[in-house]
C-alpha positions, -999 to 999 in steps of 0.1 A, spaced: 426 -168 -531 388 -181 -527 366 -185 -561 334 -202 -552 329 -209 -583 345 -244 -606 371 -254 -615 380 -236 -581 354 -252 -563 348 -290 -564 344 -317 -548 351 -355 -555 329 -377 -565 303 -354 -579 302 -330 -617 272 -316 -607 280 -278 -596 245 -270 -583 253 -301 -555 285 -294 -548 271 -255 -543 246 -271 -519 268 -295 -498 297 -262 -494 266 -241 -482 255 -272 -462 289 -273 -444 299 -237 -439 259 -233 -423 268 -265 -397 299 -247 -391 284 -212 -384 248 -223 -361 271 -251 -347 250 -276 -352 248 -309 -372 212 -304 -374 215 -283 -413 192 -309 -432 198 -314 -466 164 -325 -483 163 -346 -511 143 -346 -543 113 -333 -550 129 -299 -527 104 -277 -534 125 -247 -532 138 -255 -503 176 -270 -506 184 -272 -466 167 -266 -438 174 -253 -402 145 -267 -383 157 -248 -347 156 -220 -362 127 -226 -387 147 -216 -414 147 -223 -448 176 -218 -475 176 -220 -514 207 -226 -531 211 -206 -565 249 -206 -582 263 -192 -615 294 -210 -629 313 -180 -633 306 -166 -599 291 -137 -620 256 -120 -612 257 -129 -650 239 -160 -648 211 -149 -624 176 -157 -629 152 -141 -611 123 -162 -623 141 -193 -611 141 -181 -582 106 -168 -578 95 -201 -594 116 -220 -560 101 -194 -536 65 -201 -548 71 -240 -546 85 -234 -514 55 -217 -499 36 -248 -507 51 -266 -480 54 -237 -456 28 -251 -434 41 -290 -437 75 -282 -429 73 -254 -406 95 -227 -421 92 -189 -410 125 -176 -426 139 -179 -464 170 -175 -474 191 -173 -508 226 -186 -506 243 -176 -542 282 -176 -552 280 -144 -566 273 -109 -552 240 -93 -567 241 -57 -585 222 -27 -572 193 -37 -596 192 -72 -588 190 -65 -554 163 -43 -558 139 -66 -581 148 -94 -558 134 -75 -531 104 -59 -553 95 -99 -561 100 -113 -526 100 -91 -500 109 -109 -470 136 -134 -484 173 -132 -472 202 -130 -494 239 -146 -485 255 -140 -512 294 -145 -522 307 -114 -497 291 -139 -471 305 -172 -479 338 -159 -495 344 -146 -454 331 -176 -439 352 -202 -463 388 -179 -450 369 -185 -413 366 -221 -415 391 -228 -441 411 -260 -426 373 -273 -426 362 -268 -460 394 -269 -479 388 -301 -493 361 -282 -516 387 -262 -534 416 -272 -554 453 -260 -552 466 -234 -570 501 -237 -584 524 -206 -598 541 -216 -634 569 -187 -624 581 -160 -650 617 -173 -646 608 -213 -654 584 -197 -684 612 -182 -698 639 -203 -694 616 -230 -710 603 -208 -740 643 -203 -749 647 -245 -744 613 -248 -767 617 -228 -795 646 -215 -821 669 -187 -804 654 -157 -828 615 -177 -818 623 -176 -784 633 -138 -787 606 -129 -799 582 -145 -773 601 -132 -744 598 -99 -764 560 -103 -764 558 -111 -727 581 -80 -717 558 -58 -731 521 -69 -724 514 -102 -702 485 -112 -679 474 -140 -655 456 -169 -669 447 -200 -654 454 -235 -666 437 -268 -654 443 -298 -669 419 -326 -671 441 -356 -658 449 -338 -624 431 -316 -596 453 -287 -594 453 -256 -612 479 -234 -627 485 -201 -630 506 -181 -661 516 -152 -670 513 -151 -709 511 -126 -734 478 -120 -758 506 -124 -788 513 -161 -781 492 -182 -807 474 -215 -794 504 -233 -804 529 -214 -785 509 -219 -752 506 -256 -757 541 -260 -764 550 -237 -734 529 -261 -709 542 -292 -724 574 -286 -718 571 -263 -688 565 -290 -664 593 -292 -635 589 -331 -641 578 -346 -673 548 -361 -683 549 -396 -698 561 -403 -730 546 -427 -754 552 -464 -742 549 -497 -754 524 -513 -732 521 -552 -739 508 -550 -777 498 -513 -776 520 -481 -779 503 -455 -757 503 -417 -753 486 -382 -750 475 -359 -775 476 -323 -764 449 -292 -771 441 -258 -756 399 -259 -747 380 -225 -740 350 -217 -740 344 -250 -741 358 -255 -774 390 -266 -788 410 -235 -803 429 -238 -834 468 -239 -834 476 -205 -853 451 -187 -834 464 -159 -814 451 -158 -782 439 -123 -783 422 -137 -813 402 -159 -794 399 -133 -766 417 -149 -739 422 -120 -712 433 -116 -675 426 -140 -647 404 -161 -675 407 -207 -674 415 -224 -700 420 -262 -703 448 -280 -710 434 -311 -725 452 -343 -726 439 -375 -739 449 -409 -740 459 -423 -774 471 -460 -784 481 -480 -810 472 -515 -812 489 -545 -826 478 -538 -862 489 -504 -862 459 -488 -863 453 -460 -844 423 -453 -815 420 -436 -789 401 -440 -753 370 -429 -768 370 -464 -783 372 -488 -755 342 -497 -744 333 -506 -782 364 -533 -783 359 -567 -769 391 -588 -758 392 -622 -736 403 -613 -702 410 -651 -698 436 -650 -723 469 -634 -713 469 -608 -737 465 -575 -726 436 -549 -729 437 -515 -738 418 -510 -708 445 -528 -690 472 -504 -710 453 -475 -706 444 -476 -671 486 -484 -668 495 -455 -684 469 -430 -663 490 -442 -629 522 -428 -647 501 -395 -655 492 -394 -620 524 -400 -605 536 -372 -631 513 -353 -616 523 -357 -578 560 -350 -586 548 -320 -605 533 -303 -579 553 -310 -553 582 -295 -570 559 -263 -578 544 -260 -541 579 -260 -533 589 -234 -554 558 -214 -544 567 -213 -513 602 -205 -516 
């Protein structure tokens, strides 16, 4: 399965999309002309993201975040083509290309066209085909995708909830279910689910928590702080309520959601904080007490080992 789009697509050490879009298309264009000579330019671009000097060719990267045609802005790209011609002379192109992660309608096609009529279009039909041709190359760009199996979701919703709760879940899935995905903030992977549009938020959560072939990390007392994770379901970039259902909130087939955790701690006065706070506490690193950094960053190697054991057990049941 190849989504060029995030959280499928990533790449460490960078959040911005737009750059990670550019270094993929940077890569898979190397692979293709075999050549190293693909030249990523740096800022000010004018319109032109890479450049294949053999061939005088010029490319402009354009990405949604869905991978939709949704998000695609013509005038953008006029505005980049029209910068670009600026430097035409200096820089010796005779070819422009789009590269975009998303395939264009039959409209957008044809007002691309009407606006610029000698520009190329890759589009995601393009790269989609060369990612599966190059893949051991470029897998790095693209997380791993997990299964939560039907058979571990139920047995965990009847180990979860009351017998006649559970029933009626299982009830719920039996009749309607779909695919969602599920990536959670403390790890790379992603997860996939089959859940059904009668859970509430609350159910899922619950589900996900204790779904896990290996657990996550209780609460622990770390020198003079007691530190866990609070749980919440994210989408659409917001934090749903609890008794929410998700066909409330209009989850539906093959659509992310987050599984957010955050660190929370306690300190020695019992008041309660959580990592949003560090950087506004001050503590003596020469003394021998410990800081909630020191706690916190602690407690994120037990998340991450979780983590590791987690998938390992699920790529092994994936692929068994």
């Amino acid at each position: 399965m190849i989504k060029l789009y995030p959280p499928f697509l990533y790449q460490d050490g960078t959040n911005d999309f737009d750059e990670v879009w550019e270094n993929l298309c940077q890569q898979i264009l190397k692979l293709e002309l075999k050549t190293d000579n693909v030249i990523k330019r740096k800022p000010p671009e004018s319109g032109v993201d890479l450049y294949f000097p053999d061939n005088k060719t010029a490319y402009q990267c354009k990405s949604t975040i869905f991978g939709t045609g949704n998000g695609h802005n013509l005038t953008i790209i006029i505005d980049s083509f029209k910068q670009a011609l600026k430097i035409k002379d200096s820089l010796g192109w005779e070819k422009y290309v789009l590269c975009i992660n998303y395939d264009l309608t039959g409209q957008q096609e044809e007002n691309l066209k009407k606006a610029i009529p000698e520009i190329g279009v890759l589009s995601n039909s393009y790269w989609t085909d060369k990612v599966r041709k190059y893949f051991n190359m470029v897998k790095d760009y693209f997380r791993i995708v997990l299964a939560l199996k039907n058979d571990r979701i139920s047995h965990t919703i009847s180990n979860t909830f009351t017998p006649k709760y559970s029933e009626k879940l299982i009830n719920y899935l039996d009749q309607q279910k779909h695919k969602i995905y599920v990536w959670c903030n403390s790890n790379k992977s992603l997860y996939d689910i089959y859940i059904s549009p009668e859970f509430t938020v609350e159910d899922l959560l619950n589900i996900l928590i204790n779904a896990w072939p290996y657990p996550l990390p209780e609460p622990n007392e770390i020198g003079q702080y007691k530190v866990g994770l609070s749980y919440s379901i994210v989408y659409n970039d917001m934090r749903q309520p609890f008794n929410k259902k998700l066909k409330e909130i209009e989850i539906k087939e093959n659509d992310i959601i987050t599984f957010w955790t955050k660190i929370t701690y306690a300190d020695n006065e019992g008041k309660k904080r959580s990592g949003n706070y560090i950087e506004m506490m001050t503590i003596n690193k020469t003394t021998s007490i410990m800081s909630p950094e020191e706690a916190i960053e602690k407690y994120e190697k037990e998340i991450e080992e979780s983590f590791k054991k987690i998938d390992e057990i699920l790529e092994n049941e994936n692929n068994n």
